[in-house]
Residue, then its C-alpha position, 0 to 999 in steps of 0.5 A: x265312379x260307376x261301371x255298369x252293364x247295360x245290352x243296348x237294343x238287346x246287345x252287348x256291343x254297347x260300343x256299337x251304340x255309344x260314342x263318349x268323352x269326359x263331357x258328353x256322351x251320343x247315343x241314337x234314340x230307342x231306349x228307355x228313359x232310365x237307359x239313358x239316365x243310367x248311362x249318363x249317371x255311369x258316365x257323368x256326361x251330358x247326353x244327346x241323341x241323334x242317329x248318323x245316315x238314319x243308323x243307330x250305330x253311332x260308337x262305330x260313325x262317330x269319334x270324338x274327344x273333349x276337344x272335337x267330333x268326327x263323323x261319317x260323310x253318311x249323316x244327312x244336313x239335318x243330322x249334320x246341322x244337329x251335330x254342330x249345334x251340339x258341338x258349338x254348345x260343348x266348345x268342340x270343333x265339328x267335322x266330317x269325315x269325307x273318306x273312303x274309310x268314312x266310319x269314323x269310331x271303327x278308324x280312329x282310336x283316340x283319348x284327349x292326349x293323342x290316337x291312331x287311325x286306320x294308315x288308308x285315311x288319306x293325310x289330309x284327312x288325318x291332319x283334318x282330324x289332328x285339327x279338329x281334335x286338337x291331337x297328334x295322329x299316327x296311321x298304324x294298323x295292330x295285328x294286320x287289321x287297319x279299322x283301329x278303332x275296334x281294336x281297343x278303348x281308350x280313356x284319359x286314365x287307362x286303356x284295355x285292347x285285344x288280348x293278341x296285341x303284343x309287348x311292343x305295340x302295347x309300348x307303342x300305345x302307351x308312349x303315344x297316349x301316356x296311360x297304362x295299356x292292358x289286354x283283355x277281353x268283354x263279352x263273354x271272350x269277345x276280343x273287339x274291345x271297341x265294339x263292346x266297351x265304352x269308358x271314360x276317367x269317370x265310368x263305363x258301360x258293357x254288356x251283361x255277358x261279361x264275366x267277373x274277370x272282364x269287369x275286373x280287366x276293365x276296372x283295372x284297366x281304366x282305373x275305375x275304382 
C-alpha cells in the first residue's frame, strides 16, 4: 500500500484531476512521465489518459467503480469513442451521463458495493446509473449540498467525508456502502474531501499542503496501512 502527495498541475486538489477504482485509474494528459508512474505505483492501477469536452478536470466529469464508467455528455465522439474502448479493455460497462447535473464525479459518490447521487439526477438516469454500475443508488444530499460527489471519497475498505457530516448521515453511509465512515479534512483544512483526495484499498494520492493529522485521517480512514 502507498499514500503519497503529489500537486497536480500545481494543485493540491488532485481529486480535481483523477478519477480511480481497484483497476484502473484516468488522468488527463500534462504530467510528467514519473507523475504518472508515481500515481499508477500509489494506486496499483493501470493508467489511461484522456481529457472529457477538452478539460483536464476528469475527478469532477467521471465516476466510476470496477463495475463501470460514467461520463459527462460534454465528452466529444472522439473522447467518447476512447472511453469505450478503455471500458471494453477493463470489462466495465460505459455510459454518459445525459443530464442537467452532467458532472458525473462531483454527483455521484460511489464504491463497488453501493453510493449516493445528487436527488435532482432524474430516475432514469440514476437507474441508468445503478446499471452501468452494477450498484444500488440513493439520491440524497449531505448538509444541504446536493453535488454528493465533493463531499467525500469512498473505497471499498474505507471512507473519509466533510468534517459537518453528522452521526446519523454517517450511519446512513455505512449502512448503504459497509465501510467504516470518518470525517476529516485534507489540504490543509479543506473540507471537500472529494475534490482533494483520491483512494482506493490499495493507496492514495493528496496534495502536499496536507498536514500530518490529514495523512493520518486518510490512512485510518481508508485502511492504508
Amino acid at each position: 500500500m502507498s499514500f503519497i502527495q503529489r500537486d497536480l498541475f500545481n494543485s493540491p486538489y488532485s481529486g480535481v484531476f483523477c478519477a480511480t477504482s481497484e483497476r484502473l485509474t484516468l488522468l488527463p494528459p500534462g504530467l510528467l512521465k514519473e507523475e504518472y508512474e508515481d500515481i499508477g505505483k500509489a494506486l496499483d492501477t493501470e493508467i489511461e489518459i484522456i481529457t472529457i469536452g477538452g478539460s483536464r478536470v476528469i475527478g469532477s466529469l467521471i465516476c466510476l467503480n470496477d463495475n463501470g464508467i460514467v461520463c459527462s455528455n460534454i465528452a466529444n465522439e472522439r473522447e467518447r469513442e476512447k472511453l469505450e474502448e478503455i471500458a471494453k479493455k477493463n470489462k466495465m460497462n460505459f455510459m454518459i451521463l445525459e443530464d442537467r447535473k452532467n458532472a458525473a464525479g462531483n454527483n455521484l459518490l460511489v464504491n463497488n458495493n453501493a453510493g449516493f447521487c445528487n436527488p435532482q439526477i432524474t430516475i432514469k438516469n440514476m437507474k441508468d446509473i445503478e446499471e452501468t454500475l452494477k450498484i444500488e443508488i440513493i439520491p440524497k444530499d449531505f448538509i444541504e449540498i446536493e453535488t454528493v460527489g465533493i463531499l467525500g471519497c469512498f473505497s471499498p475498505s474505507g471512507a473519509l467525508v466533510h468534517p459537518d457530516i453528522d452521526e446519523e448521515d454517517k450511519n446512513i453511509m455505512k449502512e448503504t456502502i459497509g465501510t467504516e465512515i470518518k470525517n476529516g479534512t485534507v489540504a490543509f483544512g479543506m473540507p471537500l474531501i472529494g475534490a482533494g483526495l483520491v483512494c482506493n484499498s490499495k493507496g492514495g494520492v493528496c496534495g502536499t499542503n496536507s498536514t500530518g493529522i490529514e495523512l493520518g485521517q486518510v490512512e485510518e480512514s481508508m485502511h492504508l496501512y
